[in-house]
Every structure is written in C-alpha cells, then in structure tokens.
C-alpha positions as a Python dict, from the first residue, in 0.01 Angstrom:
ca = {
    (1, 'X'): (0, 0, 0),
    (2, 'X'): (407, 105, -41),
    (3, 'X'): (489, -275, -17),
    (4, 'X'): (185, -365, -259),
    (5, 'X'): (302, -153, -522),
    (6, 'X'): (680, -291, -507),
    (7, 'X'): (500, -604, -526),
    (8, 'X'): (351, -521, -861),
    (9, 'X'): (590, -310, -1041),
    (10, 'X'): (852, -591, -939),
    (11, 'X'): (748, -719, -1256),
    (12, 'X'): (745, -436, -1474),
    (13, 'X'): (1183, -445, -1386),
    (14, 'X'): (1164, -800, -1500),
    (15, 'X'): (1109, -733, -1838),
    (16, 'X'): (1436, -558, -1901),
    (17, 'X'): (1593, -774, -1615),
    (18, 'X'): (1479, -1090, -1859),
    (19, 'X'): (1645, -938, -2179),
    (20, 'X'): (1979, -1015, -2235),
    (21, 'X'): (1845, -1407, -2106),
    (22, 'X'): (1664, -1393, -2420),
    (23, 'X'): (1939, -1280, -2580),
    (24, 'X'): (2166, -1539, -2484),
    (25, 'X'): (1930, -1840, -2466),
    (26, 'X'): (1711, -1811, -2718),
    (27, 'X'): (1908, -1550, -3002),
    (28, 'X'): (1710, -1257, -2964),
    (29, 'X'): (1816, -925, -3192),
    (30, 'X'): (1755, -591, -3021),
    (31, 'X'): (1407, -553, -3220),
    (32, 'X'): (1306, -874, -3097),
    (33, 'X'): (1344, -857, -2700),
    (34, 'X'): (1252, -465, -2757),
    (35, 'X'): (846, -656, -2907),
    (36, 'X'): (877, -827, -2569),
    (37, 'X'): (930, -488, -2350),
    (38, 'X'): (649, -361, -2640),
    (39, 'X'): (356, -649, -2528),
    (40, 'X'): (430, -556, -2160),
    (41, 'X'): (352, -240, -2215),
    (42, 'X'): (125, -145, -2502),
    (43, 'X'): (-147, -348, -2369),
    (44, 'X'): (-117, -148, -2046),
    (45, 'X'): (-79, 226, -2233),
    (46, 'X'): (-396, 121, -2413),
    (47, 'X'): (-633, -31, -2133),
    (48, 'X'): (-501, 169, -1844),
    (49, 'X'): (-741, 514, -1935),
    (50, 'X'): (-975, 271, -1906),
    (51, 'X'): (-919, 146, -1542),
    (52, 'X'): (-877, 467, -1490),
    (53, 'X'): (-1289, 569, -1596),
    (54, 'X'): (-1430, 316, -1404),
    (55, 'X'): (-1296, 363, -1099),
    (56, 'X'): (-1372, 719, -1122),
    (57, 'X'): (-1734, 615, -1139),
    (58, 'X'): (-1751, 323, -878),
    (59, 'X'): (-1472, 154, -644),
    (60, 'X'): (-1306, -144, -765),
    (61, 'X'): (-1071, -224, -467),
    (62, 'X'): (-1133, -588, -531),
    (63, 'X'): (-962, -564, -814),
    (64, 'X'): (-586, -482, -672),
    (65, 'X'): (-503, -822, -576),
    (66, 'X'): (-682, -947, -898),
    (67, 'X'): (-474, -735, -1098),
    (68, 'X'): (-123, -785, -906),
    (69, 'X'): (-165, -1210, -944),
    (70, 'X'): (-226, -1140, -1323),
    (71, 'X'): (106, -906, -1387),
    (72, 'X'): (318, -1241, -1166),
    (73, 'X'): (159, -1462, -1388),
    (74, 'X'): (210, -1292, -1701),
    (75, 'X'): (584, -1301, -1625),
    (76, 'X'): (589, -1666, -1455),
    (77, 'X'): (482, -1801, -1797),
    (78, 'X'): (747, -1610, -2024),
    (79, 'X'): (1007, -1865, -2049),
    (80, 'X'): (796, -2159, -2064),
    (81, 'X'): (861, -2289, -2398),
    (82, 'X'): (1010, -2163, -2670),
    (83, 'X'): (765, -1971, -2858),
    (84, 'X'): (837, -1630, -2912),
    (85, 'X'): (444, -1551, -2970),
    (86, 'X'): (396, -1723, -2655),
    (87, 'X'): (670, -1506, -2448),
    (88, 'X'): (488, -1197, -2599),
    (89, 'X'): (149, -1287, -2531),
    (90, 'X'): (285, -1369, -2158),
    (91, 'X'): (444, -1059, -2176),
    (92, 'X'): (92, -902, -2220),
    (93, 'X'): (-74, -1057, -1975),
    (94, 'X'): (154, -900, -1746),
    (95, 'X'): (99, -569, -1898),
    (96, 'X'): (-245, -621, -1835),
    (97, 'X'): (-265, -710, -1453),
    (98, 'X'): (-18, -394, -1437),
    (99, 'X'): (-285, -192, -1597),
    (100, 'X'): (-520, -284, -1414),
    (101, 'X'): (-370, -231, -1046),
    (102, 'X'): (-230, 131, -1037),
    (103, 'X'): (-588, 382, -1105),
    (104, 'X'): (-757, 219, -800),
    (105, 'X'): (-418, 149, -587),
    (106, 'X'): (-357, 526, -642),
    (107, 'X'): (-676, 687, -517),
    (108, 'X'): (-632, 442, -203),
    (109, 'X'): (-271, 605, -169),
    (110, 'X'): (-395, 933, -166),
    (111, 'X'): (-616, 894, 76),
    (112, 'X'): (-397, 729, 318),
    (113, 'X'): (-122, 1020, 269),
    (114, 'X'): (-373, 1288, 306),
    (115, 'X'): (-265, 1450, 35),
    (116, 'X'): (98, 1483, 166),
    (117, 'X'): (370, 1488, -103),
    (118, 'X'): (617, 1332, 139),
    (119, 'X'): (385, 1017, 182),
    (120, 'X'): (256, 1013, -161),
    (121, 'X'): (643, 932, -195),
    (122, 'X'): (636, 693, 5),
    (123, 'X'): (388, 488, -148),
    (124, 'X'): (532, 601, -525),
    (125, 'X'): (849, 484, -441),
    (126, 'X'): (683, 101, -374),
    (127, 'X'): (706, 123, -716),
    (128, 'X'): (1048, 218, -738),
    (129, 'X'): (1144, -28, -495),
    (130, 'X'): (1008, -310, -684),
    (131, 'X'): (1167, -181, -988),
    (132, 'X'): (1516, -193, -819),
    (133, 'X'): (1419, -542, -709),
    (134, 'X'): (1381, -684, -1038),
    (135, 'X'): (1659, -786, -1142),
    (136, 'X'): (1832, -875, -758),
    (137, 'X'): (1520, -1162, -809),
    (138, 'X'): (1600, -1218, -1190),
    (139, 'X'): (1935, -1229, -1244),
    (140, 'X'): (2068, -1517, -963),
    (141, 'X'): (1743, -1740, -1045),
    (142, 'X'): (1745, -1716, -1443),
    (143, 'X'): (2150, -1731, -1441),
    (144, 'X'): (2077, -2054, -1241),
    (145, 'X'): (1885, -2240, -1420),
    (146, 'X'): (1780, -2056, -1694),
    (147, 'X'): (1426, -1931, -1852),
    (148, 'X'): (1272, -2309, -1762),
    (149, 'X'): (1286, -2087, -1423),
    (150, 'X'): (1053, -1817, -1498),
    (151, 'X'): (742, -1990, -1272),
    (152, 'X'): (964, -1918, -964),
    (153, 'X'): (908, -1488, -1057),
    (154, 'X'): (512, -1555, -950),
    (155, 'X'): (610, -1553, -557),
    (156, 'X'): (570, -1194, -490),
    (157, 'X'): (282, -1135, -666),
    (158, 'X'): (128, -1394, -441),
    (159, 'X'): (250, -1229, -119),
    (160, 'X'): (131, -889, -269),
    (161, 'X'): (-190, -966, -333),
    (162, 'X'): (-214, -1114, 34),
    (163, 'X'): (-111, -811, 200),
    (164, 'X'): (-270, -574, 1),
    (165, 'X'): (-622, -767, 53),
    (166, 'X'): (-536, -683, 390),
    (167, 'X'): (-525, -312, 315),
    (168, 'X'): (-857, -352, 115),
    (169, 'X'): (-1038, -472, 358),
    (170, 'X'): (-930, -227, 632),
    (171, 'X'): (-1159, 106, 728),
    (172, 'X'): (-932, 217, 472),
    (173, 'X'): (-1189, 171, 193),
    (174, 'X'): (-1428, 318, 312),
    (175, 'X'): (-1285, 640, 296),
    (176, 'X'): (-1201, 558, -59),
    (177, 'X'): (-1580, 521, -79),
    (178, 'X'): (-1673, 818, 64),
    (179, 'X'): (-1438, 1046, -99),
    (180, 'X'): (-1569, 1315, -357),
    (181, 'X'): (-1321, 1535, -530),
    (182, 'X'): (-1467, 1913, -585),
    (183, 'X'): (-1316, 2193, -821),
    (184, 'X'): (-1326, 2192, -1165),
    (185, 'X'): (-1099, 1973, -1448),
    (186, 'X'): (-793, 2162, -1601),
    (187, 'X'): (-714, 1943, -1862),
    (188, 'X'): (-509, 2172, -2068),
    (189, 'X'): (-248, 2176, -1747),
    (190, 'X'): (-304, 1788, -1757),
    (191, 'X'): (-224, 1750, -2099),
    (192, 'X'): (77, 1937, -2077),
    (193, 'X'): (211, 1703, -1784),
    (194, 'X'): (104, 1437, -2005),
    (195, 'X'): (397, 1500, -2232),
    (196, 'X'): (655, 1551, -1981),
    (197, 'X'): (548, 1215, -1838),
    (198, 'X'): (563, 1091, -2155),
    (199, 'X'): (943, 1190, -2263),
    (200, 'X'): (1012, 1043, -1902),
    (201, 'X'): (833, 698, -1971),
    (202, 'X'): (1054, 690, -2306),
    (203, 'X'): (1328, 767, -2134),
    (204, 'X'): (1352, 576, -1854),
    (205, 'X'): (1179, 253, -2023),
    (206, 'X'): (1456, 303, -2333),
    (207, 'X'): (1698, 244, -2073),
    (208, 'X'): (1566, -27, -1894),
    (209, 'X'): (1531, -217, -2193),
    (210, 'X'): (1886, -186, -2262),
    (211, 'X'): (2084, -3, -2024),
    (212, 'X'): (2215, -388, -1925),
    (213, 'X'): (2306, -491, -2265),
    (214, 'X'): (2507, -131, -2309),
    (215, 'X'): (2646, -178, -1959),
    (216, 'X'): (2813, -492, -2096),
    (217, 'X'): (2968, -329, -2379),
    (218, 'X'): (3106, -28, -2200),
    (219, 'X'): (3204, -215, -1891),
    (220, 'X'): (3227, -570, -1960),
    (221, 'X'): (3096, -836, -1757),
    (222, 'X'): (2825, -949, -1958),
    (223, 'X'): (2500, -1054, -1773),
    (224, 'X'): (2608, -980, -1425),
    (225, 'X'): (2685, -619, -1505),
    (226, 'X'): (2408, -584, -1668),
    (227, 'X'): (2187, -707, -1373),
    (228, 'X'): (2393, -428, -1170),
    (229, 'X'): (2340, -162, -1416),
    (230, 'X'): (1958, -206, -1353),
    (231, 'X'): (2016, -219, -977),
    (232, 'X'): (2172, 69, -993),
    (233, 'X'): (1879, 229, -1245),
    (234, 'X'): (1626, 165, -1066),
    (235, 'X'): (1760, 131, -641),
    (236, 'X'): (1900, 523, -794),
    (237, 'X'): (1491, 615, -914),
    (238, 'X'): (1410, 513, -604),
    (239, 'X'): (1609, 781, -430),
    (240, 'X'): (1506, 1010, -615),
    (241, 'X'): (1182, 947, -538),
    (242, 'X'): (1203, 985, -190),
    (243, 'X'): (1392, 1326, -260),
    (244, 'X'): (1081, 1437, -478),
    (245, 'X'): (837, 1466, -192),
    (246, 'X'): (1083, 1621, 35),
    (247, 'X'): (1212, 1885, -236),
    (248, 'X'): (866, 1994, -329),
    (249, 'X'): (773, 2063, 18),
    (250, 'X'): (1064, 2323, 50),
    (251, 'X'): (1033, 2443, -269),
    (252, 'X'): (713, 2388, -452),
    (253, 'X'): (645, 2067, -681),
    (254, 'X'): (684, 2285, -1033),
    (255, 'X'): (1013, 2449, -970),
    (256, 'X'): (1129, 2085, -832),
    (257, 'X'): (1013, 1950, -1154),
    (258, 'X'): (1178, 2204, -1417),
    (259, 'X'): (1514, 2223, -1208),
    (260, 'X'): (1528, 1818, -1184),
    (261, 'X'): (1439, 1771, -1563),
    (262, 'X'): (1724, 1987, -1649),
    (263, 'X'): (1940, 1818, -1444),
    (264, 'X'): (1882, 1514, -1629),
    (265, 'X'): (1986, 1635, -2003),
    (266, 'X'): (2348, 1662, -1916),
    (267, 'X'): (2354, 1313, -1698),
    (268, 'X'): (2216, 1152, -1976),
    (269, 'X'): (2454, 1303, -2207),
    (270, 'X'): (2746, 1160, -1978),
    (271, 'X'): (2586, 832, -1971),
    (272, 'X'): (2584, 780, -2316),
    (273, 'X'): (2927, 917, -2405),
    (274, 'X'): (3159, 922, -2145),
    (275, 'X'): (3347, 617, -2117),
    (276, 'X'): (3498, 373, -1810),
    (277, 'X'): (3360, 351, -1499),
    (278, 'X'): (3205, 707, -1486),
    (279, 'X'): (2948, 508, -1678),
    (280, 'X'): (2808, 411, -1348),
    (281, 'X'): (2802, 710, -1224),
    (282, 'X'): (2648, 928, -1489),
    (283, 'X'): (2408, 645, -1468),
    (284, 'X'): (2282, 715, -1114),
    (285, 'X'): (2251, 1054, -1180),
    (286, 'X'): (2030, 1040, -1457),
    (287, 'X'): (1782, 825, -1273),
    (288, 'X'): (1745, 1034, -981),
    (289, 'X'): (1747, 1344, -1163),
    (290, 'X'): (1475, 1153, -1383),
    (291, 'X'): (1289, 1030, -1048),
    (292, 'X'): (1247, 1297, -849),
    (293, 'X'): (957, 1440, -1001),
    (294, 'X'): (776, 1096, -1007),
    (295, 'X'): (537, 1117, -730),
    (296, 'X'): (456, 1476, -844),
    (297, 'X'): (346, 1357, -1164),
    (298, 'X'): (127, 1157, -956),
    (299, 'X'): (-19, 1487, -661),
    (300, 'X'): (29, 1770, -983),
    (301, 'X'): (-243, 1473, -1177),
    (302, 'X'): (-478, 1434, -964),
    (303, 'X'): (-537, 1841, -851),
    (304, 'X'): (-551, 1889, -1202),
    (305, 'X'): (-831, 1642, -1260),
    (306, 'X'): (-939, 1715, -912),
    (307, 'X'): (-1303, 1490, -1051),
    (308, 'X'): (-1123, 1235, -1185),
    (309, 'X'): (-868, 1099, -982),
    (310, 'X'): (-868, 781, -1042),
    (311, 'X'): (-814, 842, -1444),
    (312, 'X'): (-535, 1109, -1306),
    (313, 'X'): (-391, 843, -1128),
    (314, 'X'): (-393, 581, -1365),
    (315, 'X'): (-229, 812, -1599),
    (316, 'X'): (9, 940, -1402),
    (317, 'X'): (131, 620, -1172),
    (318, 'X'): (55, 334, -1502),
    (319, 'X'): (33, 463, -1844),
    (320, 'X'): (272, 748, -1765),
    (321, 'X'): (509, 432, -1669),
    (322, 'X'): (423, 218, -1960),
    (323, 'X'): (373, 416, -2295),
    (324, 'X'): (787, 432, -2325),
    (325, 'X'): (768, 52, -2437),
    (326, 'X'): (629, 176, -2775),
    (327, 'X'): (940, 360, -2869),
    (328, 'X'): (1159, 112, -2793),
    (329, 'X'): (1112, -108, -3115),
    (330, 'X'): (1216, 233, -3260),
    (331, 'X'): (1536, 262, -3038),
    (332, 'X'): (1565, -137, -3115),
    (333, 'X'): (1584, -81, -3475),
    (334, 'X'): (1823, 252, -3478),
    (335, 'X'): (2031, 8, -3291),
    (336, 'X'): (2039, -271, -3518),
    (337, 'X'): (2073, -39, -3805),
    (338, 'X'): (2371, 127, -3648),
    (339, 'X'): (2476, 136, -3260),
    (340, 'X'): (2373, 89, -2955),
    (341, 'X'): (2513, 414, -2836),
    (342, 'X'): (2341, 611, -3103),
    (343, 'X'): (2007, 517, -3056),
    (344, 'X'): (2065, 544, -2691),
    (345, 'X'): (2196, 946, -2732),
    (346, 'X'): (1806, 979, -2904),
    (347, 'X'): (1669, 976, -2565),
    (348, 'X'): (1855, 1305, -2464),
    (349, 'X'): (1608, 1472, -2684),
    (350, 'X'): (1330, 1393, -2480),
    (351, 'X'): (1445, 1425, -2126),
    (352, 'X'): (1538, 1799, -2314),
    (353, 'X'): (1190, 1827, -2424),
    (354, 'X'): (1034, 1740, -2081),
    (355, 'X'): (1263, 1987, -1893),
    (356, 'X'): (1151, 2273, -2134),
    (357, 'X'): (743, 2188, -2103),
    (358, 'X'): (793, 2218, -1744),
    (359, 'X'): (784, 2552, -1822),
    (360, 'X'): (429, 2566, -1952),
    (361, 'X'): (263, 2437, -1678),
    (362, 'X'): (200, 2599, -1289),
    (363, 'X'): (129, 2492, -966),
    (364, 'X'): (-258, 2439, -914),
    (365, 'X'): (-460, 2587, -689),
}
C-alpha cells in the first residue's frame, strides 16, 4: 500500500516539477503555471469529500487502481500540444484520479497498521516518497527532450495500479469489509484539524509550486536547481514523516503536532530571507518541521470521525494535500505584482496560524 501511494502522489510532485518547463518552453507568467497547479488540485479539494462518503457507506477497493491510472494519465497528456486549456484540463484529470485514490487507500492503510502511528507512517510517507520522486523522474526526461515527453510520466502509474491490485485482492479486503468503526463523531475537534491541515496544504503546495523557480533566483542554476530544491522539499517531508510516527509514540501525537508547527515559523522565515546557500538548509528544515505531523493528521482524523473514516481519511491524506493549489493563483499574482520573495514570506502567516490552533484541539479518547 506504501509503494501504491508513492505511485500516485508521484504525480501530484510533477506538477511543480513541470513548472519552470512551462515557463521556459511555452512563456508561462507565475499566474499562469500557478492555474495549472490550480486544475490539479481544485478538482480534487472539491470531489475528494465525496470519495470520501461513499466509501464510508460501501467499499470501493476497485477503484484504487482505477483512480491511480487516471492521475498518470492526467499528467502523461500535459505537454501534448500546445494548448494551455488543454494542459489544464490534463492537469484536472490528474487531480481527479488523485481524488479519487486516497479515502479508500486510507481505510485499507489503517487496517493493515492496526492502528499503529509508526506504520500509519509508513504507508503516509508512500506519499512522501513519491513526492520526492517527482521531479528525480521529471527533470532528466523533460530537460531531454522537452514537454513532447510528458507520455513517458504514465509508467508508474501503470506499475502502481499493478501492485496495488495485488493488495486489493489479498485477505486484506476483507477486513476492510468487515470493519465497523464505534464511538461517536467529534466534528468540532475535526474541524479544528481541518484548518491546521489547511495552512499546511497552503504552505507546503505554495512552495512546491515555486520553491524551484525561487531556488533559481537565490542560488542560480536555473532548472537543475530547481529540480534539487524540490528533491530536497519533498525527500526532507519524507523524513519528517517517518519522525512523526516515532515522535508521537514517545510523546503523544498533539504535543508532537504544536511543538513541530512551531518549529516551522522560524524555518520558513529563514527560507525566505536568509540568503546563499543556507537557503538549502532553511529549506529542509521547514519541510520536516512541516511533515512531521502528516500521518497524524491522518490517525488524529479518523478517531475523531471514528464512523466515518473513510471521509476522515480522504480529508486528511487528499483534500488536506490538495486545497493549497487554490491559494496559489493568489501567491502567483502577489508575485507578479511585486516579488517572488514577498509573496513567498505570506506563507509564514499560516504555518503561524496552524502552530497556534494546535492549541485548541486534544488528544482523543
């Protein structure tokens, strides 16, 4: 299920890993390639509650593989031609088939960690994983031969969906089947999450989006260091990830959260305005600060909506992800309007604003 999900969210790093190629092929502005991170991802924030309720009522494990060949595909088909409304509608298909593939893929990861924190980690930081691997599959093929190459990006979708239909069809989902959730819903707790999940997703998808074009303008280098910058994003998340399970078994999943979240404020803060190679750095810092709570968003979700899983799950491990992408036309414009480093600095507000609603919510029972 760990390598499934890297498969998948492989493609939600290709967006930003695809950016500054549309910038330099086709002429892209920043509120142009931030549309394209927008129809990856507002599709996705706006279907994904809905995944979400209907695999709370029935299971839909069929639909995993489904939904992982539709996000390749989505992204296979964004360079071919020239059509911006074509790369956008692409871009949406993708957001789609992501949408589709985390509510159910998380209730199967759950039961398969037995509720563990350490291997709900595991299988959150597929995700990560695939992230990181986004642009080490992007940047050598598109620099190659350029967006006319995008059809190659649909290869490990394919080999996702085969080895998760393994999965599927293991004794596996059964107990998926079989499962029933008791205690009641606390969705005032959930909603609160919901907004620290959401400064994250703005966040972190702000700086995917263009955390490679800035890393070319602090450091220099130009597409190459910005394909590194990403690496170093997301490889960074993931480690932070795997840290998150481990922490909040010492020391409880909330006080993980909070002291993580405040961590991140001041990283982010030295990302944006320190300069030289500290960049780097400040850069790694911020993601795993950023990261380690990710796979408790995912555990603290689904006691919270202990009847609902798979909506707390689709929330927590998809839209959670994905709702970012609508700020970034925002951060697109700020930048066009002024700098790239300004509108950048905007997202310290909301990693400040997650770490201080970690203080409203508590551990469930």
């Amino acid at each position: 299920m760990a390598t499934g999900h890297a498969c998948v969210d492989v493609y939600q790093g290709c967006v930003p890993a695809l950016v500054p190629f549309l910038v330099a092929e086709r002429g892209l502005g920043y509120v142009a390639v931030s549309g394209i991170t927008l129809a990856a991802t507002l599709l996705s924030s706006v279907v994904q509650p809905l995944f979400g309720v209907l695999t709370d009522r029935r299971p839909l494990t069929w639909l995993i593989p489904i939904a992982m060949t539709t996000a390749g595909l989505g992204i296979a088909l964004i360079g071919v031609g020239d059509g911006y409304v074509l790369s956008w509608l692409a871009a949406a298909l993708s957001g789609l088939g992501v949408a589709a593939y985390h509510p159910e893929a998380a209730r199967m990861a759950r039961v398969v960690s037995g509720g563990s924190h350490v291997g709900m980690s595991w299988f959150s930081v597929g995700g990560n994983v695939g992230f990181a691997l986004a642009p080490v599959l992007v940047t050598p093929i598109i620099a190659a031969g350029g967006l006319a190459l995008t059809p190659v990006l649909v290869v490990p979708a394919i080999f996702g969906a085969a080895i998760t239909s393994w999965a599927v069809r293991s004794r596996v989902t059964g107990a998926v089947t079989r499962t029933r959730p008791e205690g009641p819903d606390d969705w005032s707790s959930f909603l609160r999450l919901s907004v620290i999940m959401i400064c994250r997703s703005i966040v972190f998808v702000g700086l995917g989006t263009f955390i490679a074009l800035y890393a070319g303008q602090r450091v220099g280098g130009g597409t190459t260091t910005g394909g590194v910058a990403l690496f170093v994003l997301f490889a960074s998340g993931a480690l932070g990830t795997l840290l998150g399970g481990r922490l909040a078994t010492r020391y409880g999943r909330v006080r993980t959260l909070r002291v993580s979240y405040a961590i991140a404020v001041p990283a982010l803060a030295g990302l944006v305005f320190v300069p030289g190679p500290a960049f780097f750095g400040f850069l790694a810092l911020t993601a795993i600060a950023m990261s380690i709570p990710f796979s408790l968003h995912v555990t603290l979700g689904q006691d919270f909506l202990p009847g609902r899983v798979g909506t707390a799950g689709g929330m927590t491990l998809g839209l959670a992800v994905s709702i970012g992408g609508i700020a970034t036309p925002v951060l697109g414009t700020i930048a066009e309007l002024t700098s790239l480093r300004l509108a950048l600095s905007t997202l310290i507000a909301f990693a400040l604003c997650g770490s201080l609603v970690g203080y409203a919510i508590t551990e469930p029972a």
